[in-house]
Backbone as CSV, one residue per row, in Angstrom:
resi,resn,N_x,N_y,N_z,CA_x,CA_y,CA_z,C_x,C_y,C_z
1,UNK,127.603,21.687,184.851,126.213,21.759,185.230,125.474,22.632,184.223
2,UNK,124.603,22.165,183.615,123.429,22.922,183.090,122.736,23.758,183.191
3,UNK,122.807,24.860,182.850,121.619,26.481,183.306,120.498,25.868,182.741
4,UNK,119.529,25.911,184.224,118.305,25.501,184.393,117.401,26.931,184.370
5,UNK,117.620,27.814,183.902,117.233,29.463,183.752,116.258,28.822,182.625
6,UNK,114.845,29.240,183.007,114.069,29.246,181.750,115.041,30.339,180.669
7,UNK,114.286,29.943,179.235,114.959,30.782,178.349,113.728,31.369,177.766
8,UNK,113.965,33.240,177.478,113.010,34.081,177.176,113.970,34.431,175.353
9,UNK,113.222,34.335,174.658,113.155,35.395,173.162,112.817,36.463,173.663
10,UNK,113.799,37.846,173.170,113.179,38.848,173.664,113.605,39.690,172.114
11,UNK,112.595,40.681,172.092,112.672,41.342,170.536,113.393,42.316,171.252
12,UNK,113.511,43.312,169.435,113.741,44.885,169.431,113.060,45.537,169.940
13,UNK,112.166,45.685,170.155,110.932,46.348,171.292,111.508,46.096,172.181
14,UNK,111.527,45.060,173.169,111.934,45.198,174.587,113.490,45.860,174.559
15,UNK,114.050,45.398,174.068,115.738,46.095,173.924,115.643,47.544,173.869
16,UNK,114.781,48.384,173.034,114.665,49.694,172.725,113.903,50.299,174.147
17,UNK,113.085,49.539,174.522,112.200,50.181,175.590,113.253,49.912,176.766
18,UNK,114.135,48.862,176.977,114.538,49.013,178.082,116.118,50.060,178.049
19,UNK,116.462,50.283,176.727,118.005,50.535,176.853,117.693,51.951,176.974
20,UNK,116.354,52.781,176.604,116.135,54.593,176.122,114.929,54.695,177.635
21,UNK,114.959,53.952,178.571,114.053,54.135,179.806,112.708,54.462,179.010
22,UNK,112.197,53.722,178.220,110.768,53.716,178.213,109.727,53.269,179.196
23,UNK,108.574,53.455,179.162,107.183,53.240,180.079,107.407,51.443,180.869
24,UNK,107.538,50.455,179.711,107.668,49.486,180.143,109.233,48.773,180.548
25,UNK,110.382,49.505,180.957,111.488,49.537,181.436,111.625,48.451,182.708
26,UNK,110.819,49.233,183.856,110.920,48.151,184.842,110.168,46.914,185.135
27,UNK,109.000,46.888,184.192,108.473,45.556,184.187,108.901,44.134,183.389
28,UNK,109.625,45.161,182.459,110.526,43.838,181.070,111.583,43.657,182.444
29,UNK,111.930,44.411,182.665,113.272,43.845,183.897,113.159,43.038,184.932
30,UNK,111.776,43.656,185.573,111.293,42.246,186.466,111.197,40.968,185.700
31,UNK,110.196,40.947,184.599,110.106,39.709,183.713,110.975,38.592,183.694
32,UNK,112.069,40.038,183.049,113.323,38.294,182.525,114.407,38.370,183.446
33,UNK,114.009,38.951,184.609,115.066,38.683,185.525,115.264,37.020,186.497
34,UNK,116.419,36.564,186.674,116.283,35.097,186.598,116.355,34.467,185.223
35,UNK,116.321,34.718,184.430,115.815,33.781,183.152,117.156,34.251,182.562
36,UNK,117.481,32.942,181.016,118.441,33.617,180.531,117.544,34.250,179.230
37,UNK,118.181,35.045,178.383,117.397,35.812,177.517,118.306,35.539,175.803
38,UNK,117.216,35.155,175.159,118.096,34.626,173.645,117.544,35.537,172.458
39,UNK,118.014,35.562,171.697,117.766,36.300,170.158,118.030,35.947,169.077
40,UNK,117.172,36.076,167.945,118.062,35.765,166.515,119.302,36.947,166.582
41,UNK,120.163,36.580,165.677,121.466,37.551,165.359,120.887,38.434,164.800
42,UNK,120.066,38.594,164.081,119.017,39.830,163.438,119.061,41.123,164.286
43,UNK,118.773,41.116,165.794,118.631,41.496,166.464,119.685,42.893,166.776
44,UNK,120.938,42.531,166.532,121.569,43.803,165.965,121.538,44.626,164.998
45,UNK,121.190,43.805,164.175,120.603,45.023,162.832,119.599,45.931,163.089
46,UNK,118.488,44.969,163.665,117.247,45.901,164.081,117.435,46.865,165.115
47,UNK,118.433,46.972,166.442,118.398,47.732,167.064,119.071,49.108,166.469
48,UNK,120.345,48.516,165.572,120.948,49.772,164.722,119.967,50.390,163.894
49,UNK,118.929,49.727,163.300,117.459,50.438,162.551,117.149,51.193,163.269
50,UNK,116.543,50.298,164.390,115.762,51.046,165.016,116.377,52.718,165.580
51,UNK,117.593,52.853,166.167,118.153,54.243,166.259,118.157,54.987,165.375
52,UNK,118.670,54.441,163.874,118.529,55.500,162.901,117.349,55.765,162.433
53,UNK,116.192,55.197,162.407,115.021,55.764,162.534,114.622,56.716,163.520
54,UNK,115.343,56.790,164.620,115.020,57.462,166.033,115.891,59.076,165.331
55,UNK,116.967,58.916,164.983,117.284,60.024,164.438,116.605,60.652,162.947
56,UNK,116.579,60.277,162.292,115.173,60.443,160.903,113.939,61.121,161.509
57,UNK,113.555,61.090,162.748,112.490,61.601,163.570,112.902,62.809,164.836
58,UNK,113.653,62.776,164.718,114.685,63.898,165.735,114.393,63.304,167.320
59,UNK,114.502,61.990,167.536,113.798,61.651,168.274,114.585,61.107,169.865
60,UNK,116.188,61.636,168.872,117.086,61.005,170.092,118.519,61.473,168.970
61,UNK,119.699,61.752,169.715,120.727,62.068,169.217,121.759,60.714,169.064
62,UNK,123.367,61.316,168.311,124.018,60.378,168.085,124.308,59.958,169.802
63,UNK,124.879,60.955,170.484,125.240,60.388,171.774,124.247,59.809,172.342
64,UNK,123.113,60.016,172.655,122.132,59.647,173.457,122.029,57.705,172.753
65,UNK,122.288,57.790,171.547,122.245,56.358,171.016,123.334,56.003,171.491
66,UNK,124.705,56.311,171.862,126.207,55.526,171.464,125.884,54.667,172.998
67,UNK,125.175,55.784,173.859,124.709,55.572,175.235,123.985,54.479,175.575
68,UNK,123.346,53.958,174.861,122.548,53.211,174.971,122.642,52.110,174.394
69,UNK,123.155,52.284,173.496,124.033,51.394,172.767,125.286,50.389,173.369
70,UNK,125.590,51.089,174.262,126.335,50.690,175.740,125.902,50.078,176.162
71,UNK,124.346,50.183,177.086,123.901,49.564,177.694,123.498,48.201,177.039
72,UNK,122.818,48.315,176.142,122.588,46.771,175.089,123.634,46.140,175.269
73,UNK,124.898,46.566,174.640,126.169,45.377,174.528,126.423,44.944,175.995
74,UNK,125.650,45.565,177.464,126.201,44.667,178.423,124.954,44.027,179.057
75,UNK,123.633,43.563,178.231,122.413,42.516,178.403,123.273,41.424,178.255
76,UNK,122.899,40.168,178.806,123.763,38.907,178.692,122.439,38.592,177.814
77,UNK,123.079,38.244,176.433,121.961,37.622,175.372,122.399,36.783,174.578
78,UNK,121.864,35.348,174.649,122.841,34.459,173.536,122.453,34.967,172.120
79,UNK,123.138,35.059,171.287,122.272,34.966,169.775,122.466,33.867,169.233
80,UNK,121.442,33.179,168.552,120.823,32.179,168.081,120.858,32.625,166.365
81,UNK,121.493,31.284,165.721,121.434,31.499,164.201,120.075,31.166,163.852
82,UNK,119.317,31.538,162.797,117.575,31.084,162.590,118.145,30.206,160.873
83,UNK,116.872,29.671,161.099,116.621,29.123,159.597,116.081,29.886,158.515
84,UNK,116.650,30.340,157.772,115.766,31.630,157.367,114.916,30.765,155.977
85,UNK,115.309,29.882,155.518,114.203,29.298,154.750,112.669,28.725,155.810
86,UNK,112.809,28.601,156.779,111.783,28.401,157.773,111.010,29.587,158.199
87,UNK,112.240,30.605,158.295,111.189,31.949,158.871,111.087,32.495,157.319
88,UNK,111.159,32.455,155.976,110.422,32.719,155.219,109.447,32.274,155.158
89,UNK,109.140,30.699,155.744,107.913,29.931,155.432,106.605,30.829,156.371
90,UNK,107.061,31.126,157.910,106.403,31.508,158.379,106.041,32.804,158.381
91,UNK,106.973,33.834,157.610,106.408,35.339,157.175,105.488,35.293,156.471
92,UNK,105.761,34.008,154.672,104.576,34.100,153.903,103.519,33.201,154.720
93,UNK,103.307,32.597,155.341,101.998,32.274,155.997,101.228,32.782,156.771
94,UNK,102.290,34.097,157.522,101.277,34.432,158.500,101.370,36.514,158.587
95,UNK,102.155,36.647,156.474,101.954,38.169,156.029,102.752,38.987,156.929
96,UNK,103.760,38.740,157.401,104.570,39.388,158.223,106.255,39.706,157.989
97,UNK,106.788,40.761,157.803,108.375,40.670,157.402,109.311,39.785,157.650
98,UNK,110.211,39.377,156.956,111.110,38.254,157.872,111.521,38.902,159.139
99,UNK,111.815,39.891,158.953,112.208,40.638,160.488,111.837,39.591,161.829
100,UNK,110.320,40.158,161.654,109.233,39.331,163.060,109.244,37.678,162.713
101,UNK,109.216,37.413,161.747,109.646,35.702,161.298,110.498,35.339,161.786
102,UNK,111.529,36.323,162.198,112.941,35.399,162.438,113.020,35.299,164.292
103,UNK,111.645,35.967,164.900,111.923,36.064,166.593,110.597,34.793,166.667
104,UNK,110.033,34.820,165.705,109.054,33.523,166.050,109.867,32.173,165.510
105,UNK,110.435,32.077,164.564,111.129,30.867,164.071,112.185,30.776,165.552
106,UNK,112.797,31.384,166.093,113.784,31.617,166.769,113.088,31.046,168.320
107,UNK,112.069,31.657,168.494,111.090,30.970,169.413,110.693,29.197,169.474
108,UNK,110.227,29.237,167.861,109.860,28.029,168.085,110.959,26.913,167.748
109,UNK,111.851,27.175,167.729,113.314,26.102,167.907,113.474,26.017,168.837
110,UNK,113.342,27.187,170.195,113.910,27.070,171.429,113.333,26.531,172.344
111,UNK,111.950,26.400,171.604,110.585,26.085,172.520,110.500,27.048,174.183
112,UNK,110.427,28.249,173.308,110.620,29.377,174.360,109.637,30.474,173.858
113,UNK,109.586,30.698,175.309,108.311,31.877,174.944,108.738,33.307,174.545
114,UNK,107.875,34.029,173.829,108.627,35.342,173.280,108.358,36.176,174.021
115,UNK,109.066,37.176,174.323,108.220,38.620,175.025,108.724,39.593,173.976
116,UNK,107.394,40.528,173.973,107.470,41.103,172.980,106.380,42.340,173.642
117,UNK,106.879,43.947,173.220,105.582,44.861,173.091,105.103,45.043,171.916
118,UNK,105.598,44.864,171.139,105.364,44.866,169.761,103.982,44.143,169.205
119,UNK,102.867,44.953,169.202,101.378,44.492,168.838,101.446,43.437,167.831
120,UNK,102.119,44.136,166.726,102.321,43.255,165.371,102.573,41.941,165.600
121,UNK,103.983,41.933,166.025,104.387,40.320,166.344,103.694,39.722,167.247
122,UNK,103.179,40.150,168.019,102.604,39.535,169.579,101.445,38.553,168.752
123,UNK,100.539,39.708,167.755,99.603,38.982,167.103,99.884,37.922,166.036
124,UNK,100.766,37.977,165.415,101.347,37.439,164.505,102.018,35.956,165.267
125,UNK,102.768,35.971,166.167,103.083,34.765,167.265,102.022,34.382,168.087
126,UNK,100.883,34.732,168.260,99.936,34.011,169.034,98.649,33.084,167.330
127,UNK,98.699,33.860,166.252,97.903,33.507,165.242,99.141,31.939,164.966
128,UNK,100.138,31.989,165.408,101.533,30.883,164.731,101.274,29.768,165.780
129,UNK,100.834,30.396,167.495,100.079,29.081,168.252,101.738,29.314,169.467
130,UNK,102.061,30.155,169.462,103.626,30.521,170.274,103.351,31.261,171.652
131,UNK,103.960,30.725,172.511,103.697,31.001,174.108,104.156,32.889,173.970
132,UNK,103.433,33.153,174.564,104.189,34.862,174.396,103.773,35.395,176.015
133,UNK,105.085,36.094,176.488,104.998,36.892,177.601,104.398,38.150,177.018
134,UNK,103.050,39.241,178.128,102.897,40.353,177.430,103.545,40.983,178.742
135,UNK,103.309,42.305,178.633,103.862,43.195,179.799,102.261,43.783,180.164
């Protein structure tokens, strides 16, 4: 039988906000609860960025990451391979890093909507014409 679970793209933003109890924690959780939740493979790189930037800023320790880091590896998240000659097409068209290229290319293969807090991309995927959950 087929999982009939809508499917949500969910960025590094929501992953970071939900794994370190940020502001929007319990509303991303209501969101994609029910749903299954997909990602480019990118998506590990960026969250490992994203911590070591968190430490570069004194902004969180090694444990407080290994911690949380925990919690991520037990989100049920498929990862999705991207086209990256496609999400180059759509970084240079719409001035945005491949980074955020690769959760909108990733989107629009799945024909799934993105959720995202992330201003940048949000704008950047609605200028591309892409269904986006906000919080």
């Amino acid at each position: 039988m087929k999982d009939r679970k809508m499917k949500i793209v969910i960025d590094t933003s929501v992953i970071i906000s939900v794994v370190t109890n940020e502001k929007h924690k319990q509303a991303l959780i209501k969101i994609t609860k029910e749903t299954s939740l997909i990602a480019p493979e990118s998506l590990h790189f960026e969250v490992g960025n994203a911590f070591s930037a968190m430490f570069k800023r004194g902004r969180i320790t090694i444990d407080l990451a290994l911690k949380a880091i925990h919690y991520y590896e037990k989100i049920p998240i498929q990862f999705i391979s991207i086209d990256l000659g496609k999400s180059l097409q759509i970084a240079d068209r719409l001035h945005i890093y491949a980074y955020d290229a690769y959760f909108i290319e990733c989107a629009e293969r799945n024909r799934s909507p993105l959720l995202s807090i992330d201003e940048g991309l949000i704008i950047a995927a609605k200028k591309y014409g892409l269904k986006i959950i906000e919080v």
